[in-house]
C-alpha positions as CSV (number, residue, x, y, z in Angstrom):
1,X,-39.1,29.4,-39.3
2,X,-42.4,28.0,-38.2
3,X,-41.3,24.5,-39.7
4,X,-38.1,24.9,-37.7
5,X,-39.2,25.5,-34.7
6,X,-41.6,22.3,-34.6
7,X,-39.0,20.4,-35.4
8,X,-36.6,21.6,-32.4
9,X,-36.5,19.9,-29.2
10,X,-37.9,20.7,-26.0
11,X,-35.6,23.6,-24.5
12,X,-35.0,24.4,-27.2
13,X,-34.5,27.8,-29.3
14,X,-32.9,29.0,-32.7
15,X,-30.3,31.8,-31.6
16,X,-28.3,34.2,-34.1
17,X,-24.5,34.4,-33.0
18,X,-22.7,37.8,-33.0
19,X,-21.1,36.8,-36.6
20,X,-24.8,36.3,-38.0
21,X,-24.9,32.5,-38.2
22,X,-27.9,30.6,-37.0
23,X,-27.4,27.8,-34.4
24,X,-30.4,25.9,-32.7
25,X,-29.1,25.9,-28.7
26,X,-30.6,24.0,-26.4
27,X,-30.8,23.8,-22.8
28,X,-31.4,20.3,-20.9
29,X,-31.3,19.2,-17.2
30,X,-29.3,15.9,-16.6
31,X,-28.3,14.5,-13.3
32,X,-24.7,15.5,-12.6
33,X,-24.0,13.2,-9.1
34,X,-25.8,9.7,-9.2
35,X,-24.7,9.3,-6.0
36,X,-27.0,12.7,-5.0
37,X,-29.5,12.7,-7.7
38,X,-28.4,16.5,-7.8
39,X,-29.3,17.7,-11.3
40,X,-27.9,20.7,-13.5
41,X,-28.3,22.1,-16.9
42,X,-26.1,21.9,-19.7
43,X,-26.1,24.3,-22.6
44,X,-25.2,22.8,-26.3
45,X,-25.4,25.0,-29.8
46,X,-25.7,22.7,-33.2
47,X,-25.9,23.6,-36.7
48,X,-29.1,21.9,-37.5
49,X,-32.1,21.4,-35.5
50,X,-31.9,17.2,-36.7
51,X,-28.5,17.4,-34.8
52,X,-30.2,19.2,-31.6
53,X,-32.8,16.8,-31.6
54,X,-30.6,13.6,-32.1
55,X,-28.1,14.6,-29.1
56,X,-31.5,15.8,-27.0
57,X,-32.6,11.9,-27.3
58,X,-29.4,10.7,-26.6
59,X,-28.8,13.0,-23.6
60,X,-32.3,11.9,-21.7
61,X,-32.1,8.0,-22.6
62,X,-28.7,8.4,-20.5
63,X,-30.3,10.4,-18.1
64,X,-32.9,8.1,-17.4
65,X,-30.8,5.0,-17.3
66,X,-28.3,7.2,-15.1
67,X,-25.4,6.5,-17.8
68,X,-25.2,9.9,-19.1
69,X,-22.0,11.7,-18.5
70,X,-21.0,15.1,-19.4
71,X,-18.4,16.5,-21.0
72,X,-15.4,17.3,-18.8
73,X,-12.0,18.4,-19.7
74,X,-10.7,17.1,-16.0
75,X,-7.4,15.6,-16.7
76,X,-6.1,12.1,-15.5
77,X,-3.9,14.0,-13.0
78,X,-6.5,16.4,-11.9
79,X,-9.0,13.8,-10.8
80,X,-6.2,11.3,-8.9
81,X,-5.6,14.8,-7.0
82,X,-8.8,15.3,-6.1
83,X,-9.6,11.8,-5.4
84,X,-6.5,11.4,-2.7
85,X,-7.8,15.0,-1.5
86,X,-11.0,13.0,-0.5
87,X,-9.0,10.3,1.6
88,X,-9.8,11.2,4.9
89,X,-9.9,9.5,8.2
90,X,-6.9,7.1,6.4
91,X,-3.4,6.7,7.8
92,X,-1.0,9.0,6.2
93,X,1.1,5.8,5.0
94,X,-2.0,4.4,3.6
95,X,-2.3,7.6,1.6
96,X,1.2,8.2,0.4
97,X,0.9,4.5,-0.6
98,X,-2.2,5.1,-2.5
99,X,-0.8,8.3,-3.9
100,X,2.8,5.7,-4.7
101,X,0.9,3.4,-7.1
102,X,-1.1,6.2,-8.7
103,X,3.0,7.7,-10.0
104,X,3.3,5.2,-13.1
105,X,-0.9,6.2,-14.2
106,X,-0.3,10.0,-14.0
107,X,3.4,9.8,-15.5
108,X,2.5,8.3,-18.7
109,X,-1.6,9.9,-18.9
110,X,-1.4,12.4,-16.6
111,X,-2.9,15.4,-19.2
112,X,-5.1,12.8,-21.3
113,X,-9.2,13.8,-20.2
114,X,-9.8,11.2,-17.7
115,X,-12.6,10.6,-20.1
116,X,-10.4,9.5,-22.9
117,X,-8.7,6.9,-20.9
118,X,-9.1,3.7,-22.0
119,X,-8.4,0.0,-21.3
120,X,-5.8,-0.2,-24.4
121,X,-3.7,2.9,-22.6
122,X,-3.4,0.4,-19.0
123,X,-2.9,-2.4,-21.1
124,X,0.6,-0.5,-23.0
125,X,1.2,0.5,-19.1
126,X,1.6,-3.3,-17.9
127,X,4.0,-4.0,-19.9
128,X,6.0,-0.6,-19.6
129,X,6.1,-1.0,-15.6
130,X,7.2,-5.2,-16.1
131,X,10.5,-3.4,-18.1
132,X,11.0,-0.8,-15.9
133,X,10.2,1.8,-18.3
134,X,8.9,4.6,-16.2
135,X,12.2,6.7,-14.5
136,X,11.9,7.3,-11.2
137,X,12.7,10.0,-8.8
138,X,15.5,12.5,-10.5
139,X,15.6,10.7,-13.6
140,X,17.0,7.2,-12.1
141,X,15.8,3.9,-14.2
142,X,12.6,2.7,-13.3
143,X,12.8,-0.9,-11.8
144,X,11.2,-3.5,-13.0
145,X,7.5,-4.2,-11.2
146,X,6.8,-8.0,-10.5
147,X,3.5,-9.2,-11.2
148,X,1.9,-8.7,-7.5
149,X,3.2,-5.0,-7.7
150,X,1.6,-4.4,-11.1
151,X,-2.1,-6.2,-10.2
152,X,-1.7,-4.0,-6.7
153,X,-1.3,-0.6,-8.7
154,X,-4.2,-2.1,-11.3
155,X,-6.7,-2.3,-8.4
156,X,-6.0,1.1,-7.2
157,X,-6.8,2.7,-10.7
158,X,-9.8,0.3,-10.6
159,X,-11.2,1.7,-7.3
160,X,-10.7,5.3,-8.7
161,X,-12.1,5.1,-12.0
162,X,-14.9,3.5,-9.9
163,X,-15.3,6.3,-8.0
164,X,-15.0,8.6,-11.4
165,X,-17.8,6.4,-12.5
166,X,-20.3,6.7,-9.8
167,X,-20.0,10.0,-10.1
168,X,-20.9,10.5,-13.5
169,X,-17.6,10.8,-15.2
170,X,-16.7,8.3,-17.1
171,X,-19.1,5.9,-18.3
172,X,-17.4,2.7,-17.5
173,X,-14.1,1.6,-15.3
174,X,-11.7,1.1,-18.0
175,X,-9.3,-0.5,-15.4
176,X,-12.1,-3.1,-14.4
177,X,-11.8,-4.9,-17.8
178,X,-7.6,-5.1,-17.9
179,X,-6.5,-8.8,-17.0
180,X,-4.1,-8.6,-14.2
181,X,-1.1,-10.6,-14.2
182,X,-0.7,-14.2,-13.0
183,X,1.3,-14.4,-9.8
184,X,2.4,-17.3,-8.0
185,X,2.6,-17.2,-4.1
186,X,5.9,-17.2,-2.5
187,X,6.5,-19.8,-0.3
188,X,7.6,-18.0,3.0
189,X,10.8,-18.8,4.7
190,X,11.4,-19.5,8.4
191,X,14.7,-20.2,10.6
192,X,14.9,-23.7,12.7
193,X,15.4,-23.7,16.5
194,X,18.6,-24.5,15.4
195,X,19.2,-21.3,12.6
196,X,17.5,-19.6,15.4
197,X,20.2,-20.1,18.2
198,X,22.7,-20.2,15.5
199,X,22.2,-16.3,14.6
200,X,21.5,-15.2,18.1
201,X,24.4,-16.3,19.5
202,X,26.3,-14.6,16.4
203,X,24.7,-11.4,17.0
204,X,26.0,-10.9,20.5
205,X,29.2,-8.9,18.6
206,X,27.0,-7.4,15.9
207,X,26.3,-3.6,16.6
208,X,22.8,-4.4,15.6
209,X,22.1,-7.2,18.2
210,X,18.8,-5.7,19.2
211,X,17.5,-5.2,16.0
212,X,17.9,-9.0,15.1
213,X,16.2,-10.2,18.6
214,X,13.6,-8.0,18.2
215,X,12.8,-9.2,14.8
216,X,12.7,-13.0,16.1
217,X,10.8,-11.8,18.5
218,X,7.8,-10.9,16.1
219,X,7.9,-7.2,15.6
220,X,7.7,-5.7,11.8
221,X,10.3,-4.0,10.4
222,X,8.7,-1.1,10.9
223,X,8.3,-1.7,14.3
224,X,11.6,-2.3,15.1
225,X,13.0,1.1,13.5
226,X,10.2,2.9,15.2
227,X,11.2,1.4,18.7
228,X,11.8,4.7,21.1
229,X,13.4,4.0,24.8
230,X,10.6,5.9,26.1
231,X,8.5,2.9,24.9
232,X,11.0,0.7,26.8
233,X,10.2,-0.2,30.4
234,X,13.4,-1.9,31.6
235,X,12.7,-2.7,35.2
236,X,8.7,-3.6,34.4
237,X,10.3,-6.1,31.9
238,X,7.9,-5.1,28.8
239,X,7.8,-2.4,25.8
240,X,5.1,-0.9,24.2
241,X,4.5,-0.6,19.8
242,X,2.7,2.6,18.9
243,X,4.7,3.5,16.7
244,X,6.5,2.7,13.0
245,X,9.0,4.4,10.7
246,X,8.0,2.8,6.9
247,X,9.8,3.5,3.3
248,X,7.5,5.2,1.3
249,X,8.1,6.1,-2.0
250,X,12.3,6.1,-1.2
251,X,11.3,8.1,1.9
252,X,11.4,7.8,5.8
253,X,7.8,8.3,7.6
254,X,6.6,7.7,10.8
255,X,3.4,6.2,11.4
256,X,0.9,4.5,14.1
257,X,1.3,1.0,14.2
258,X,-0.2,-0.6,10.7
259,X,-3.5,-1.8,12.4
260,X,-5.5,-1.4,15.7
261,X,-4.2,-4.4,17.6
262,X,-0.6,-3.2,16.2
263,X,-0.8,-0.9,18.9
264,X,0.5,-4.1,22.1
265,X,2.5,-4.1,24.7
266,X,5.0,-7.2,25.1
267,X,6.2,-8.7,28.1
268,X,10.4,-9.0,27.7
269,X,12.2,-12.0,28.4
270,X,15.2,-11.8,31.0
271,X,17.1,-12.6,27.6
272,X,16.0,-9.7,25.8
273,X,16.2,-7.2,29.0
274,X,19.8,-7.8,29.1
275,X,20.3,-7.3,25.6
276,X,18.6,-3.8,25.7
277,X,20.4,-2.9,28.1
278,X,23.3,-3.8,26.2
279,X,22.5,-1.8,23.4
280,X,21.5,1.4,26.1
281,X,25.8,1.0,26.9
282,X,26.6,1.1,23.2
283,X,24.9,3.5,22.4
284,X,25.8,5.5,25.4
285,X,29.7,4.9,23.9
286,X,28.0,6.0,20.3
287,X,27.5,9.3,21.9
288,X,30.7,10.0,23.6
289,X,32.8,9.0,20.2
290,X,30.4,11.4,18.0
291,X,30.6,14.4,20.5
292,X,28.7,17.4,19.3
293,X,27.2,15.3,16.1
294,X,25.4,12.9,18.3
295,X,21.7,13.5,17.6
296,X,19.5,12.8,20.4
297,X,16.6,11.1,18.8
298,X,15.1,8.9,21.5
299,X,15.2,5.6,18.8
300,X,16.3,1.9,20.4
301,X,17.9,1.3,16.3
302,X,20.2,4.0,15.1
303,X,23.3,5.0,13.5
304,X,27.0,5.9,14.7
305,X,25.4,9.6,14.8
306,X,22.2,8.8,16.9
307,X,19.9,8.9,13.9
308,X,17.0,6.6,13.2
309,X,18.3,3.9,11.0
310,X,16.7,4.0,7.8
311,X,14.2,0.8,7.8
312,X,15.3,-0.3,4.1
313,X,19.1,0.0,5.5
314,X,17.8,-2.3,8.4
315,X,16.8,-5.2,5.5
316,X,20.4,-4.2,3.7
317,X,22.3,-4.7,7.5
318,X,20.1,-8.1,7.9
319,X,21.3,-9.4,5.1
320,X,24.7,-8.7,5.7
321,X,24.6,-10.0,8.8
322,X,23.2,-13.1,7.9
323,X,25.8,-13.6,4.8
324,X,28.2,-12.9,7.1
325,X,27.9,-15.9,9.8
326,X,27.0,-17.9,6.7
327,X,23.5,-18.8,7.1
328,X,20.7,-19.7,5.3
329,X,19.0,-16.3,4.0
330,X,15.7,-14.8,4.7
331,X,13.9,-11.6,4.6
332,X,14.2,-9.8,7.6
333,X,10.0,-10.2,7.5
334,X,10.8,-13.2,7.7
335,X,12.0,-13.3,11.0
336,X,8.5,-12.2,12.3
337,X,6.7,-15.7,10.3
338,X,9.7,-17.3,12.4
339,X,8.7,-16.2,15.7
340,X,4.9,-17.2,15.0
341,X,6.2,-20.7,13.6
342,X,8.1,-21.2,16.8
343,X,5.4,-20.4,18.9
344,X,3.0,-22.5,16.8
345,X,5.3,-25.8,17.0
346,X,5.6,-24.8,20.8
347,X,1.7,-25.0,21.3
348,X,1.2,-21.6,22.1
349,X,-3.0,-21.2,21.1
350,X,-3.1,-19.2,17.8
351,X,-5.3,-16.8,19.3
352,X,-1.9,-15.6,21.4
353,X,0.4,-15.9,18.5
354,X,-2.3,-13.3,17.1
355,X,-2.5,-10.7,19.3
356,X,1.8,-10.9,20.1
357,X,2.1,-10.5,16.3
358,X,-0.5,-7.3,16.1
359,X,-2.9,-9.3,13.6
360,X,-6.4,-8.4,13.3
361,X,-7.6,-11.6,13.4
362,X,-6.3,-15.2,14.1
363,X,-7.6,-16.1,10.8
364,X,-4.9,-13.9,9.4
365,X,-2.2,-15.4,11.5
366,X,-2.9,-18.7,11.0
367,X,-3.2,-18.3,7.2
368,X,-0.4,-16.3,6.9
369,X,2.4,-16.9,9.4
370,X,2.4,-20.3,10.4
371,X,4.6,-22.7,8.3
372,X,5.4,-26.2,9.2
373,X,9.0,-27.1,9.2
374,X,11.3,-29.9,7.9
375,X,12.1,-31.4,11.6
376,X,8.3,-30.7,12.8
377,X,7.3,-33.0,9.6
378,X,9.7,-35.4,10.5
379,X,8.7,-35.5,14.0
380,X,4.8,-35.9,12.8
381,X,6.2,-38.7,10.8
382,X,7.2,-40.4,13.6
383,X,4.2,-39.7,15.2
384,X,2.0,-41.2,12.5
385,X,4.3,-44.5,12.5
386,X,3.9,-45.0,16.2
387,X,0.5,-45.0,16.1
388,X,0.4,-47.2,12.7
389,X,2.7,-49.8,13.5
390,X,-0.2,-51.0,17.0
């Protein structure tokens, strides 16, 4: 016994269990939050006093290097909970966004330890997501993820395990070491003066004829279904964004505008006072033909009923619309880069293009939503030969 107990570790102490076997059990402080430096004690038995001793030298190397991590049965699932339970002072879009690309992780390793994940189960979950392989809501098919969906949901997991890491968790971010995918950069589209008067002058006899202005006039998609007539000032000839209705996750929310500066007020063009006005008179007839099912929702865009129009419905009418009078497609998004080009090729300083568009900076803007056309490159063509034929 005397032999044994020189041989044991500090904290440590032979112990006889209620069956009458002898374990060595041994008590050790680690640091449980990094981030705090808080400590606590954990409490290990072992068979052998050489096993108490190896673990005891293991457990305060890690300790002093701050890698140690205990042993925690917290479940993949568990800790996303928590983790989007600790999102605060974030828009609620943001967080059912972050809570959206966190589905396909806890669907396929939602009960594995978080410990246990590795980068070999994210690199099977790439390829599963590129098939479609994960069902979706009520059992549907999963769609297939592109690339730039796929690296998006990738740096989520990244900045959680990150967080899982810090605190003392896991003792490396697994999702930090999967490749993401190559992706090449879509070329945005925009509409010509020409496409431009082309599909306004169509719209005058769609029922969506506001919708399509307002998107060439440089509001989001969400914007544009979040539109209420009390933001609508008729005879001061402006209207005010604060607010958005997004798809999230196959569903409908309502939102502040997506960043600070979203929140603007426009000034309206005679143009686009008449065509509100307009849309007041049909939807004013909406509401006599729908009687007692006429909903009263206070939304510029809306259905035969009065109801908000569905924002992904808005992108399904678009196209329609735009098939229809048989012109070139875009994205309805794409509408918006129009309205910036326009502007652009117009002169207007890209500092005002900025703040019309609700970007954050002009940086943004200029990177983003400006896009030099086929008759603006012919015209500095021209330009350039003037100059070169002196």
């Amino acid at each position: 016994m005397n032999n044994n107990r020189r041989r044991l570790p500090p904290g440590a102490k032979w112990v006889t269990l209620p069956s009458g076997a002898r374990r060595v059990e041994l008590v050790v402080d680690v640091i449980a939050d990094p981030a705090t430096g808080k400590r606590r004690q954990i409490r290990r038995r072992y068979q052998t006093a050489e096993a108490a001793l190896e673990d005891y030298t293991k457990i305060k190397k890690e300790t002093k290097e701050g890698t140690y991590v205990g042993r925690s049965k917290l479940t993949v699932a568990q800790f996303c909970d928590e983790w989007l339970a600790g999102r605060r002072g974030i828009r609620p879009t943001t967080l059912a966004g972050y809570r959206n690309w966190l589905k396909p992780l806890v669907a396929a390793f939602g009960e594995l330890p978080v410990q246990k994940l590795t980068k070999r189960h994210l690199d099977e979950l790439v390829p599963l997501l590129q098939a479609g392989g994960l069902p979706r809501k009520g059992g549907r098919p999963g769609r297939p993820w592109q690339a730039r969906s796929v690296n998006a949901m990738l740096g989520v997991v990244e900045h959680i395990l990150e967080d899982a890491r810090r605190q003392g968790l896991v003792v490396r971010n697994v999702a930090a070491l999967v490749d993401r995918l190559p992706q090449t950069r879509k070329e945005m589209e925009t509409y010509t003066p020409a496409e431009v008067t082309r599909v306004l002058a169509a719209a005058k006899t769609d029922e969506l004829e506001v919708a399509w202005h307002l998107a060439l006039y440089g509001m989001r998609r969400g914007e544009i279904a979040g539109l209420r007539w009390q933001s609508v000032d008729l005879a001061g000839k402006r209207l005010t964004i604060d607010l958005a209705r997004v798809t999230v996750d196959g569903e409908a929310m309502e939102s502040a505008p997506k960043t600070d500066r979203g929140n603007r007020t426009l000034p309206l063009t005679p143009q686009l006072v008449d065509i509100l006005q307009r849309a007041k008179r049909r939807q004013a007839t909406a509401r006599l033909r729908a009687g007692s099912a006429w909903q009263d929702s206070g939304f510029v865009i809306v259905n035969e009923r009065g109801e908000p129009l569905y924002p992904d419905t808005l992108s399904d009418k678009w196209d329609e619309f735009t098939a229809s009078i048989g012109v070139r497609r875009i994205r309805l998004h794409d509408a918006r880069h129009t309205c910036g080009t326009l502007m652009h090729l117009q002169g207007v300083p890209i500092a005002v293009i900025s703040a019309w568009l609700g970007h954050a900076d002009s940086s943004f803007t200029m990177r983003t939503y400006i896009h030099a056309q086929p008759d603006a490159l012919h015209d500095a063509a021209e330009a350039l030969g003037a100059v070169t034929r002196r």
